[in-house]
N, C-alpha and C positions, 0 to 999 in steps of 0.2 A: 920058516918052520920053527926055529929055534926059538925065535920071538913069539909064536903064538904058544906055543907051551911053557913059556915063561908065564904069560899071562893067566893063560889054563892055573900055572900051579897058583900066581897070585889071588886069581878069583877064590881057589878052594881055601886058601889059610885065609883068609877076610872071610868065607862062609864059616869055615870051625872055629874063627875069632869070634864071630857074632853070634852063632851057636851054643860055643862057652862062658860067653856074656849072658845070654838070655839064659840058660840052666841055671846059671849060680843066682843072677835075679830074681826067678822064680823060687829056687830054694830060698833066699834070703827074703821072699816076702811068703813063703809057705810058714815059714820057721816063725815068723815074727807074727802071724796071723793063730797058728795054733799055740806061742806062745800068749796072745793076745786074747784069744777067745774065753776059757773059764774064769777071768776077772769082769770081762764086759758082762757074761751072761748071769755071773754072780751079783752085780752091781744093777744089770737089767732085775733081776728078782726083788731085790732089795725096794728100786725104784716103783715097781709093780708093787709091792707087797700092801699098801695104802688100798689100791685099788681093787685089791683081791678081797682085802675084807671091808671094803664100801659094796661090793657085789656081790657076797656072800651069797644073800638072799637071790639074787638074778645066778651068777652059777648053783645053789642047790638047786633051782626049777630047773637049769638046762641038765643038771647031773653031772655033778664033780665041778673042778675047778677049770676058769679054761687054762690052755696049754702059755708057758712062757715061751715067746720064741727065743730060739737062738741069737745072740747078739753075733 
């Protein structure tokens, strides 16, 4: 009995070790992804901006410009 509740407790700190592995990774690629995004999408417009005005003519017929996606 003694031994299986050893095990019990070993299983549970391997699951909140891997638990607190996985949260702080996820933070760490949230963090680096919202720090990352208003440069990409800045640089997507920039990249687009050629193209926006070679289709002037084709978005005024569709009405307005089209939409930049989010990088």
């Amino acid at each position: 009995m003694p031994l299986n509740t050893y095990v019990l407790e070993q299983m549970v700190a391997v699951r909140l070790a891997e638990a607190r592995a996985a949260a702080r990774r996820d933070a760490l690629v949230r963090a680096a992804r919202r720090e990352r995004q208003p440069r990409c999408r800045w640089r997507m417009a920039l990249a687009s901006g050629w193209k926006a005005i070679r289709s002037r003519r084709l978005a005024s017929r569709l009405g307005g410009y089209p939409e930049i996606p989010a990088g």
